[in-house]
PDB file of N, CA, C and O in Angstrom:
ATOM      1  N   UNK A   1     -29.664  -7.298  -6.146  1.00  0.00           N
ATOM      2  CA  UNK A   1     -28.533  -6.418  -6.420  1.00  0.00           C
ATOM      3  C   UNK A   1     -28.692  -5.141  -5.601  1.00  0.00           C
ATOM      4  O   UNK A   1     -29.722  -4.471  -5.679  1.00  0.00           O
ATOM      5  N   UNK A   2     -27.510  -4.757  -4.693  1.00  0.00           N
ATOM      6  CA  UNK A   2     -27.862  -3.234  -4.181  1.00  0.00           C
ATOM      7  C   UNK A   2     -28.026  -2.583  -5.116  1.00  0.00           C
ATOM      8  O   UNK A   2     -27.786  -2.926  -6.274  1.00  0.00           O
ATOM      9  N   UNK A   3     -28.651  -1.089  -4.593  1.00  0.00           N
ATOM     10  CA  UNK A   3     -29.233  -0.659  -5.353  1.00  0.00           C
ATOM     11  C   UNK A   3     -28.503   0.904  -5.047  1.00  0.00           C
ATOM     12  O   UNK A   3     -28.208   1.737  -5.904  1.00  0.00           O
ATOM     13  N   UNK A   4     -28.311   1.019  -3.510  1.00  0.00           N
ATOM     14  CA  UNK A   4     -27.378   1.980  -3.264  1.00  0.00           C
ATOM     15  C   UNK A   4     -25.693   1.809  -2.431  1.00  0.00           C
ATOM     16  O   UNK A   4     -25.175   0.718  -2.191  1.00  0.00           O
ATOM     17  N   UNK A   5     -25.119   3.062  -2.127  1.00  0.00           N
ATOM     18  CA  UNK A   5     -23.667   2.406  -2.328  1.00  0.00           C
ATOM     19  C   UNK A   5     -23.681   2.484  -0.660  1.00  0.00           C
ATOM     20  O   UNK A   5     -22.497   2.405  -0.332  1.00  0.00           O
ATOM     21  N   UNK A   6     -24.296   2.573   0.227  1.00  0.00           N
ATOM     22  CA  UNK A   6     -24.422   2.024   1.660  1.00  0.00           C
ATOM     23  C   UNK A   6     -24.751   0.798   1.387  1.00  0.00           C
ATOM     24  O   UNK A   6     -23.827   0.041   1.687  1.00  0.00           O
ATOM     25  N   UNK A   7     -25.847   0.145   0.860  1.00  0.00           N
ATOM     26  CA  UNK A   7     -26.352  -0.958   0.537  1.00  0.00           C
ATOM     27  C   UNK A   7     -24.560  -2.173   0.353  1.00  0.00           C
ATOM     28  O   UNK A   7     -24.120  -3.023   1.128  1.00  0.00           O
ATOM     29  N   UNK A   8     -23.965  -1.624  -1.125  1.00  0.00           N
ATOM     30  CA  UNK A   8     -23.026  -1.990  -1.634  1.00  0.00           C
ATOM     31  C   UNK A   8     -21.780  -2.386  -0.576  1.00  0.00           C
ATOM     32  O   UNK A   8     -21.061  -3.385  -0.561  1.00  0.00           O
ATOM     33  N   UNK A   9     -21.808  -1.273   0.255  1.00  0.00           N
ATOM     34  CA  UNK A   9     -20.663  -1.391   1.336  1.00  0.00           C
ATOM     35  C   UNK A   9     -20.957  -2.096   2.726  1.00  0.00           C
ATOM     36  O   UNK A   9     -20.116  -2.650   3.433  1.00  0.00           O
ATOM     37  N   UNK A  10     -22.537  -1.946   3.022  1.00  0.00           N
ATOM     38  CA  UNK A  10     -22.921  -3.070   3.895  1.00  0.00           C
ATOM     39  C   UNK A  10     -22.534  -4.525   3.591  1.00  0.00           C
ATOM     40  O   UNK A  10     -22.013  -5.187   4.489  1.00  0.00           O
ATOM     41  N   UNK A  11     -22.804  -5.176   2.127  1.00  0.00           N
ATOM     42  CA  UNK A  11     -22.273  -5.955   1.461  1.00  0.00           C
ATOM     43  C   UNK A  11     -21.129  -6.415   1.601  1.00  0.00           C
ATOM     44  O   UNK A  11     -20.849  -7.601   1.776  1.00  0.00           O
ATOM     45  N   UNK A  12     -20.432  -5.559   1.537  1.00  0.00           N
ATOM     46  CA  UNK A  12     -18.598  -5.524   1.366  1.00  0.00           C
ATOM     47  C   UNK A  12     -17.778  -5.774   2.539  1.00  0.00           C
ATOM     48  O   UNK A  12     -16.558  -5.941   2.513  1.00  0.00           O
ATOM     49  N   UNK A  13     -18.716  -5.795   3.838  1.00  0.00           N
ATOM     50  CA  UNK A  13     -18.419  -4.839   5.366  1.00  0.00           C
ATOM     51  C   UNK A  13     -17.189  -4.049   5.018  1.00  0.00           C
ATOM     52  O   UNK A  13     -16.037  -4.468   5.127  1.00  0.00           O
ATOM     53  N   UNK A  14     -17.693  -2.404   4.422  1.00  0.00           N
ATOM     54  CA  UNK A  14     -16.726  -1.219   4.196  1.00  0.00           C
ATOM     55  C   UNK A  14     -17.641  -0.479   4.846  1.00  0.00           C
ATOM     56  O   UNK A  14     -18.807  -0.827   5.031  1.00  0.00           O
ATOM     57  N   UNK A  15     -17.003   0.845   5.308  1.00  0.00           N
ATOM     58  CA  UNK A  15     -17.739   1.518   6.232  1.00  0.00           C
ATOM     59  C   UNK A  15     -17.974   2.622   4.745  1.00  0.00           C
ATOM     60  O   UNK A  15     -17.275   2.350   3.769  1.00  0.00           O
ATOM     61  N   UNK A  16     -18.963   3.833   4.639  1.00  0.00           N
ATOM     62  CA  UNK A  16     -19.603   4.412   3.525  1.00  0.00           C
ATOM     63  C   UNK A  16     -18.339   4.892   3.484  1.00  0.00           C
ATOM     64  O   UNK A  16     -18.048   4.537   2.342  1.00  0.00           O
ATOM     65  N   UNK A  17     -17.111   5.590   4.011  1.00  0.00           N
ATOM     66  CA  UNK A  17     -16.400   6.793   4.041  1.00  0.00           C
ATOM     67  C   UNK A  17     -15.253   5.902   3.040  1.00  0.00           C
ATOM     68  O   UNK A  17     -14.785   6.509   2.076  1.00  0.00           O
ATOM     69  N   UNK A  18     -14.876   4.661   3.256  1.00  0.00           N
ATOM     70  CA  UNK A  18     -13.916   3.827   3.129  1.00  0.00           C
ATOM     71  C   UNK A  18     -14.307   3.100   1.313  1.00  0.00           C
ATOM     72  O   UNK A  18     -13.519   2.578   0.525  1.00  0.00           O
ATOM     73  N   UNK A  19     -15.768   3.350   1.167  1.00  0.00           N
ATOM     74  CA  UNK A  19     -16.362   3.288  -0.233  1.00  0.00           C
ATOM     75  C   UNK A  19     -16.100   4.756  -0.918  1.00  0.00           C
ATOM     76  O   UNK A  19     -15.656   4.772  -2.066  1.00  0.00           O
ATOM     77  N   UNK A  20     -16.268   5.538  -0.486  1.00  0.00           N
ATOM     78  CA  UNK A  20     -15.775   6.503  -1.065  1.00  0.00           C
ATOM     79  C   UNK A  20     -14.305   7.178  -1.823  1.00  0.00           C
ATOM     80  O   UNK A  20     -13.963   7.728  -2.870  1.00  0.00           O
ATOM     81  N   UNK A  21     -13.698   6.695  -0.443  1.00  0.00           N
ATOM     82  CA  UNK A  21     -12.238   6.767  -0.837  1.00  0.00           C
ATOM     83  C   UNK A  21     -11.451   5.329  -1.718  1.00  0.00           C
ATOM     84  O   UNK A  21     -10.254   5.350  -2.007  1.00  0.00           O
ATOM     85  N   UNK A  22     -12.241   4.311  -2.004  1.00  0.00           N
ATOM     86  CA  UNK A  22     -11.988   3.494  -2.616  1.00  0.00           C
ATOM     87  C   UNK A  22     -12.154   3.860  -4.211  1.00  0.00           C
ATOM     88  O   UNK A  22     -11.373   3.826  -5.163  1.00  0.00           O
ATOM     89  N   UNK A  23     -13.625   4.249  -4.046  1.00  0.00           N
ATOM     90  CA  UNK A  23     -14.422   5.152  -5.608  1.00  0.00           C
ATOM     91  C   UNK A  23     -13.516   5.771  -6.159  1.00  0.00           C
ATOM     92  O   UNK A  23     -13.381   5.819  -7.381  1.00  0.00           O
ATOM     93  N   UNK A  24     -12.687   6.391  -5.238  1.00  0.00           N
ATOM     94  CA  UNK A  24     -12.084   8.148  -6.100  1.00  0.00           C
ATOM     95  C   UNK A  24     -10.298   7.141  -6.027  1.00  0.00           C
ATOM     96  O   UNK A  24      -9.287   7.694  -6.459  1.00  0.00           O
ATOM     97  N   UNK A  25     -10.263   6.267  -5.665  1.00  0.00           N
ATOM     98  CA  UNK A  25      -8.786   5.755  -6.075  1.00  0.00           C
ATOM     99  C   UNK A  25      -8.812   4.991  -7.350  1.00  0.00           C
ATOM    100  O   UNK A  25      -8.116   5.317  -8.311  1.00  0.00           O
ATOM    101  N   UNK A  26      -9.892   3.629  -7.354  1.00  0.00           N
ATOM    102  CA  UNK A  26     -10.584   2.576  -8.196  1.00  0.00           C
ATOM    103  C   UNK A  26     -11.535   2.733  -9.214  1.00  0.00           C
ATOM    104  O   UNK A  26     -11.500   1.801 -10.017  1.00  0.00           O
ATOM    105  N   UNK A  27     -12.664   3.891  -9.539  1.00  0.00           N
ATOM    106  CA  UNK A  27     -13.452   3.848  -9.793  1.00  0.00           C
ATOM    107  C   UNK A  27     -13.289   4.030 -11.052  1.00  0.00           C
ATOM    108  O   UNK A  27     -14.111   3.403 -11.720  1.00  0.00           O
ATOM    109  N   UNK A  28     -12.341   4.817 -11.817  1.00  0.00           N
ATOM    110  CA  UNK A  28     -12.374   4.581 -13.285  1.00  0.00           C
ATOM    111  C   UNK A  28     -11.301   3.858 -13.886  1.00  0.00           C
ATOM    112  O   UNK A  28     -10.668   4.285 -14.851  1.00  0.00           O
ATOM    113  N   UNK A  29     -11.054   2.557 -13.213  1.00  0.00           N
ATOM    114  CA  UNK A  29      -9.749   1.597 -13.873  1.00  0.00           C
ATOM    115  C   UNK A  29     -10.467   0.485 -14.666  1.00  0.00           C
ATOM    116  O   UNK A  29     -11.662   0.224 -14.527  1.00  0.00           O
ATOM    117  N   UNK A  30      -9.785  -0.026 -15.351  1.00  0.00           N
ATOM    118  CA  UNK A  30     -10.072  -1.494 -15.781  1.00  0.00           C
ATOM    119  C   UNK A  30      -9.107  -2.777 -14.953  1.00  0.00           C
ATOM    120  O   UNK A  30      -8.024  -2.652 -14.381  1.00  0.00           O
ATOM    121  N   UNK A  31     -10.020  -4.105 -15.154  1.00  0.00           N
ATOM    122  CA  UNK A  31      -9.548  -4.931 -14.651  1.00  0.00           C
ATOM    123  C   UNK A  31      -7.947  -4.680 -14.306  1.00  0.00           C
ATOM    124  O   UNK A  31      -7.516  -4.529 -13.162  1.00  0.00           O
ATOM    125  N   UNK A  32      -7.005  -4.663 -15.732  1.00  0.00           N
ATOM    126  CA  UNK A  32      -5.991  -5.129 -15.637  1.00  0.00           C
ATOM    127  C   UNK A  32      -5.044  -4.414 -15.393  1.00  0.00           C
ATOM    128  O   UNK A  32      -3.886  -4.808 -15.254  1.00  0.00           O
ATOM    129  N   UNK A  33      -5.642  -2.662 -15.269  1.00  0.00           N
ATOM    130  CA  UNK A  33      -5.250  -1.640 -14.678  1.00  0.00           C
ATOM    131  C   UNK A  33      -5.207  -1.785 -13.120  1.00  0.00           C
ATOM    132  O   UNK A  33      -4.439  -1.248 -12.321  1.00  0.00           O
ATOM    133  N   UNK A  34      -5.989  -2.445 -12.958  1.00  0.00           N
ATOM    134  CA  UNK A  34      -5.978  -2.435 -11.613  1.00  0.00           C
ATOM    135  C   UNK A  34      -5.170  -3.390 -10.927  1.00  0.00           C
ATOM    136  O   UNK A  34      -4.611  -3.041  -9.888  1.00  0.00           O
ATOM    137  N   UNK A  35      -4.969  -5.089 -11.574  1.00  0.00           N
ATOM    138  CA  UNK A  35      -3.907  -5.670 -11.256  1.00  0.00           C
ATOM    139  C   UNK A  35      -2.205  -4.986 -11.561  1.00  0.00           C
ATOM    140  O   UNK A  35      -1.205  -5.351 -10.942  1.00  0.00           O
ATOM    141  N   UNK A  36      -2.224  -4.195 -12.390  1.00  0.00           N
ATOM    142  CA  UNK A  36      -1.275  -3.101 -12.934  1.00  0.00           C
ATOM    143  C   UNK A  36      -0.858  -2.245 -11.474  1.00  0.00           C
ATOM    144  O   UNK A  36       0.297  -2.251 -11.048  1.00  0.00           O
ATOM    145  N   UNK A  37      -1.872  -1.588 -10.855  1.00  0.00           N
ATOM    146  CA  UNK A  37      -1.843  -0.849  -9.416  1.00  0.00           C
ATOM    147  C   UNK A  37      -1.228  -1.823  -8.619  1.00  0.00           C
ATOM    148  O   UNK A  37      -0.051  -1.749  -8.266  1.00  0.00           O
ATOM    149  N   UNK A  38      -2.066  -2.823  -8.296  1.00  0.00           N
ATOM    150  CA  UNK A  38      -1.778  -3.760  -6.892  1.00  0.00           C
ATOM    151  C   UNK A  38      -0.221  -4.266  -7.503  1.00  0.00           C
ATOM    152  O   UNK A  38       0.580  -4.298  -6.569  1.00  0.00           O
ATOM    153  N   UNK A  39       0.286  -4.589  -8.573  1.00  0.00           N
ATOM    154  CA  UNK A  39       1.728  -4.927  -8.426  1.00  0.00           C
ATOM    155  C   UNK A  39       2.420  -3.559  -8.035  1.00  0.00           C
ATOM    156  O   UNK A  39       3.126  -3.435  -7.034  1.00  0.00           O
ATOM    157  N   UNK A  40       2.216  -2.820  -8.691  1.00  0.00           N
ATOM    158  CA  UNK A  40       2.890  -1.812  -8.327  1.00  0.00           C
ATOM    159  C   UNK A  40       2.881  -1.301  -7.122  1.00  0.00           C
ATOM    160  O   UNK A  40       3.854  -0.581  -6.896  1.00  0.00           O
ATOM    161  N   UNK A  41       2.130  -1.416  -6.269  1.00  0.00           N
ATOM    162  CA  UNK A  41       2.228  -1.285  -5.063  1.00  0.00           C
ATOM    163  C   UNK A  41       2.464  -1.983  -4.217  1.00  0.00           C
ATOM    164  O   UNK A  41       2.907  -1.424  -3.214  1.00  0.00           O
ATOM    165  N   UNK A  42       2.290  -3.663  -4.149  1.00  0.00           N
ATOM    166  CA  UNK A  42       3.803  -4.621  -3.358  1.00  0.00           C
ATOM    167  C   UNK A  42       5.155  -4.317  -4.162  1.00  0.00           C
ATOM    168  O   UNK A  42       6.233  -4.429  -3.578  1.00  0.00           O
ATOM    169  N   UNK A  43       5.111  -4.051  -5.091  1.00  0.00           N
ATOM    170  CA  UNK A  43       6.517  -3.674  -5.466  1.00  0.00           C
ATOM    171  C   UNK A  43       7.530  -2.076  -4.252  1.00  0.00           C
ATOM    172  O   UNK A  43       8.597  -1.727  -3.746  1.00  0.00           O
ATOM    173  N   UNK A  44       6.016  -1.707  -4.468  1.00  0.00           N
ATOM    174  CA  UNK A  44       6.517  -0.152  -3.748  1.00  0.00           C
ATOM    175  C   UNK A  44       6.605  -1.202  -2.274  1.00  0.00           C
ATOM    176  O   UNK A  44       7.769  -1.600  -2.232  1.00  0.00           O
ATOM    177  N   UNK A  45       6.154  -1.531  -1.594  1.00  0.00           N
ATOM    178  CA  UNK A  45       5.982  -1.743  -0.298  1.00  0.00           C
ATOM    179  C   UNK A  45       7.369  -2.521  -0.284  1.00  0.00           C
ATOM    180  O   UNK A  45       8.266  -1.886   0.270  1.00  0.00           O
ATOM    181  N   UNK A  46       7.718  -3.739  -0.769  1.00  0.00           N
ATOM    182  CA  UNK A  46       8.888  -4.784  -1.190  1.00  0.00           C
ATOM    183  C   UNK A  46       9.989  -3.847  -1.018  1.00  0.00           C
ATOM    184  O   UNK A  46      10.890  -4.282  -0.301  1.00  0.00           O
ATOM    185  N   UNK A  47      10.155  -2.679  -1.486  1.00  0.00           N
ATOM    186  CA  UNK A  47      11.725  -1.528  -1.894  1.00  0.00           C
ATOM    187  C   UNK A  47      11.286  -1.189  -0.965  1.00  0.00           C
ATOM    188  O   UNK A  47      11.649  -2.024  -0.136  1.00  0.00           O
ATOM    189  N   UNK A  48      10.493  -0.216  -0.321  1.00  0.00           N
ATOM    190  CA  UNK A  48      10.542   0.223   1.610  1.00  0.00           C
ATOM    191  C   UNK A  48      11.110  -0.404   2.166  1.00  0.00           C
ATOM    192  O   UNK A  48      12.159  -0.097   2.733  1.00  0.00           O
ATOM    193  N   UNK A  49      10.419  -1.788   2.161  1.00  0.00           N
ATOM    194  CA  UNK A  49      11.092  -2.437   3.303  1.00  0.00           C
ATOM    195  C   UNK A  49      12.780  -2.950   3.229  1.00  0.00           C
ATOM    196  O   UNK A  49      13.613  -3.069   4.128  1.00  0.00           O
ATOM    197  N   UNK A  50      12.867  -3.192   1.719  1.00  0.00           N
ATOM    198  CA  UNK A  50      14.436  -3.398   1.560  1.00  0.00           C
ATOM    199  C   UNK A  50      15.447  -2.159   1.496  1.00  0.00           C
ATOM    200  O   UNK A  50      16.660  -2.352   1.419  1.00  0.00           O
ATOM    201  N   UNK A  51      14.760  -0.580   1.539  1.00  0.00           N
ATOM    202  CA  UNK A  51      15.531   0.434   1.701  1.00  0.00           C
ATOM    203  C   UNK A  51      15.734   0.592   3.721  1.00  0.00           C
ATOM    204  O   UNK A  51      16.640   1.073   4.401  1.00  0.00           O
ATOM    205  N   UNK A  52      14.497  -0.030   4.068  1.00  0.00           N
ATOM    206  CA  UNK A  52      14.665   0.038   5.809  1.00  0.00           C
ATOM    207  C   UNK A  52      15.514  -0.404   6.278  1.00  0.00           C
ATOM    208  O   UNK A  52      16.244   0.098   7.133  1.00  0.00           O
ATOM    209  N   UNK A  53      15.610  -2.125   5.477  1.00  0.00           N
ATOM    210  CA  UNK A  53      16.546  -2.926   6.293  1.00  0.00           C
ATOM    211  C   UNK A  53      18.276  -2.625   6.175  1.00  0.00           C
ATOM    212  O   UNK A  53      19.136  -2.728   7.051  1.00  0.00           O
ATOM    213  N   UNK A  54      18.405  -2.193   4.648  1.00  0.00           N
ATOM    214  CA  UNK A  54      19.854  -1.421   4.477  1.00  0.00           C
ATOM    215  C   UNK A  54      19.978  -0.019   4.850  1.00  0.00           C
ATOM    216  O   UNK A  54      20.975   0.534   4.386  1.00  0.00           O
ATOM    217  N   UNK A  55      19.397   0.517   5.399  1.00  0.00           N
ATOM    218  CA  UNK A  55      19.504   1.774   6.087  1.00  0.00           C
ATOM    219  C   UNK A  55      19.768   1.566   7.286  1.00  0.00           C
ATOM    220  O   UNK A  55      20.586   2.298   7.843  1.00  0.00           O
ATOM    221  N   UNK A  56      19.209   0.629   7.906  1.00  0.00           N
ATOM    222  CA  UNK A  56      19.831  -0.187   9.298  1.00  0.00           C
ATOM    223  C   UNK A  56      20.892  -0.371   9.285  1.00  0.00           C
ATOM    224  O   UNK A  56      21.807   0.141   9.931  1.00  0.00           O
ATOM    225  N   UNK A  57      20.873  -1.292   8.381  1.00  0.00           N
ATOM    226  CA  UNK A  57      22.643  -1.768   8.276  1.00  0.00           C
ATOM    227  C   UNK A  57      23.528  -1.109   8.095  1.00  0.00           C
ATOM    228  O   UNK A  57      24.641  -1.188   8.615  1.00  0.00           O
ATOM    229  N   UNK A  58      23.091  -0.264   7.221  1.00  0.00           N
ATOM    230  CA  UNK A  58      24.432   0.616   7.214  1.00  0.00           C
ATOM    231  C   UNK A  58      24.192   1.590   8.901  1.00  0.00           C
ATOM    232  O   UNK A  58      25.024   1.363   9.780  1.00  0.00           O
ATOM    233  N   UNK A  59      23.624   2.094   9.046  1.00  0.00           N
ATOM    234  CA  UNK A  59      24.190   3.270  10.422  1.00  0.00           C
ATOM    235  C   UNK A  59      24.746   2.140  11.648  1.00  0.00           C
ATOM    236  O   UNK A  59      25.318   2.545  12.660  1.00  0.00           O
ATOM    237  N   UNK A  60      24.485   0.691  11.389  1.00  0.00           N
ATOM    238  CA  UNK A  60      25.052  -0.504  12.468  1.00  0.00           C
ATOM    239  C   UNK A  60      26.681  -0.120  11.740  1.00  0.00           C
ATOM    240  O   UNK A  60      27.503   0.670  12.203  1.00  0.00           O
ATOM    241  N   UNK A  61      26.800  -0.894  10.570  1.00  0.00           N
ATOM    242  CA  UNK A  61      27.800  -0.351  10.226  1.00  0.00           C
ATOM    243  C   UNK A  61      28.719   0.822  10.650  1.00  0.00           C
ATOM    244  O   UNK A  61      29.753   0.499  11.233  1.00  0.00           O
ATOM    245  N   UNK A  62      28.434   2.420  10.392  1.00  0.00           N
ATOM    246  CA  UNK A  62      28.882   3.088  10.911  1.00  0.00           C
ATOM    247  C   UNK A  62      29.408   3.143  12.284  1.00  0.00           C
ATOM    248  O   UNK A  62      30.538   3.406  12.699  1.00  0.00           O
ATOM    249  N   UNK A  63      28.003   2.743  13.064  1.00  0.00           N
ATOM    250  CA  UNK A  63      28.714   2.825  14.418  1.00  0.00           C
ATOM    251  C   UNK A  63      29.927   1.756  14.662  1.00  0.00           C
ATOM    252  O   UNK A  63      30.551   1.923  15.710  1.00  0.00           O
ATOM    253  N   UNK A  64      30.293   0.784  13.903  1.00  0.00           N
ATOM    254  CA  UNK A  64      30.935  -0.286  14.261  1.00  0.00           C
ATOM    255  C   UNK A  64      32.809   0.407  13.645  1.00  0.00           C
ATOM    256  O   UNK A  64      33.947   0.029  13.924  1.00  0.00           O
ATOM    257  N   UNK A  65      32.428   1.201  13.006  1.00  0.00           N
ATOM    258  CA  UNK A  65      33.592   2.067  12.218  1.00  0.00           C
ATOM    259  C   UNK A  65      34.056   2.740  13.190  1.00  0.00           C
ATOM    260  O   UNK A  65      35.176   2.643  13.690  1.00  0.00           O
ATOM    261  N   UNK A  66      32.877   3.704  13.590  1.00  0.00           N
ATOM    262  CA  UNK A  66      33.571   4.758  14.670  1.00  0.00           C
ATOM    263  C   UNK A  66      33.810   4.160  16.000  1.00  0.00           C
ATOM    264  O   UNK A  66      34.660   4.751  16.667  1.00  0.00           O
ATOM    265  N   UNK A  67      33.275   3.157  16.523  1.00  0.00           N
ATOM    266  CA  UNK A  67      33.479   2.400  17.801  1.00  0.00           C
ATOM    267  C   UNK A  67      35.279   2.760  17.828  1.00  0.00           C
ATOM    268  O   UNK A  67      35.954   3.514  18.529  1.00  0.00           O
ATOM    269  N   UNK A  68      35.701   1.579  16.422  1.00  0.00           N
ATOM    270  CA  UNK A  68      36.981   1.243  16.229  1.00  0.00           C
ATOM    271  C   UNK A  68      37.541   2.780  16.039  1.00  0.00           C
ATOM    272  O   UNK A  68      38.719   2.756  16.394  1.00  0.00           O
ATOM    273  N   UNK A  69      37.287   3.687  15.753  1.00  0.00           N
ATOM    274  CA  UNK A  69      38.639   4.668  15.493  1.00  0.00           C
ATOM    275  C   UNK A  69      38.575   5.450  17.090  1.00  0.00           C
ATOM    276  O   UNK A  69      39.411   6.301  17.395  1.00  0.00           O
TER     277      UNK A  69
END
């Protein structure tokens, strides 16, 4: 078992800095808190990308309005 958290992240291949910032996001959740996070965050990522693609569309849109007037 490592014993320290270089050890831990050699393990992991995480670089020490990338264990750290994992620690201070992860480090006091529970399991199902944490599957709780990861949905919530493809959820967040899922609405970006579906606010990108209709934000496209619409300024295509627009221009296709003003073309015509």
């Amino acid at each position: 078992m490592p014993k320290t958290r270089h050890e831990r992240c050699v393990i992991l291949a995480r670089s020490l800095p990338s264990g750290y910032k994992w620690r201070s996001k992860y480090g006091g959740l529970e399991a199902s808190e944490l599957k709780r996070l990861k949905a919530l965050e493809d959820e967040n990522s899922r609405l970006k990308r579906m606010y990108s693609e209709l934000s496209l569309d619409h300024q295509v849109l627009k221009d296709v309005i003003e073309k015509k007037l």
